[in-house]
N, C-alpha and C positions, 0 to 999 in steps of 0.2 A: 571495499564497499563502504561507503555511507554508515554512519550511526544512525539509527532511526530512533527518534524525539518519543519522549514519552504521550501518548490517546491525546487529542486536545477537546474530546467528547468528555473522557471518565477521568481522565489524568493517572491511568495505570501505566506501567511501563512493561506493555507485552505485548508489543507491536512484531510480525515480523512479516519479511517476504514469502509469497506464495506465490506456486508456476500454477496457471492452467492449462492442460492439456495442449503442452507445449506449443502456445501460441500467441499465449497472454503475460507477463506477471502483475500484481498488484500487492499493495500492503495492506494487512486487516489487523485489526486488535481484537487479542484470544478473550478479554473479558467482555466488551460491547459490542461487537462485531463488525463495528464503523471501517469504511476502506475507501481507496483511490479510485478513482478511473483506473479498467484495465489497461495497460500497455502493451503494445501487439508487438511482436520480434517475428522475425524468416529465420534467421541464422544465431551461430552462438555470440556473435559478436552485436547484432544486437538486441539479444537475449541481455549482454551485460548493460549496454546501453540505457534498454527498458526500465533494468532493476534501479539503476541509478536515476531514471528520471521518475519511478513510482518512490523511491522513499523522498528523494527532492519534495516530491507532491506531498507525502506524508508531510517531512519536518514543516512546509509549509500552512499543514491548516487544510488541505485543498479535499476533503474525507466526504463520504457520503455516511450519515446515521439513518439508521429509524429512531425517531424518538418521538414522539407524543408531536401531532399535529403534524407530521410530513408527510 
């Protein structure tokens, strides 16, 4: 798996992967709560797939915040 980049919202480094209900995964940061687009999988293969194209999305920037004016 992917390194996943330290928030580029807060710049904390406590980012990690999370599954929803087996059918999504996405990355969220545990202090701001800024996250990916979910990525939807069928199977465990591309369940890996998924995970690797949501932290790609993290290391990139690509996050959704709430922050003052959104």
């Amino acid at each position: 798996m992917m390194e996943l980049l330290p928030c580029r919202v807060c710049h904390e480094d406590c980012a990690y992967v999370e599954t929803e209900g087996d059918w999504c995964v996405y990355v969220t940061c545990g202090n701001c709560g800024s996250q990916t687009a979910f990525c939807a999988y069928n199977n465990e293969k591309e369940k890996e797939e998924a995970e690797e194209k949501a932290i790609m999305l993290w290391n990139m920037g690509k996050v959704i915040a709430e922050r003052r004016g959104e």
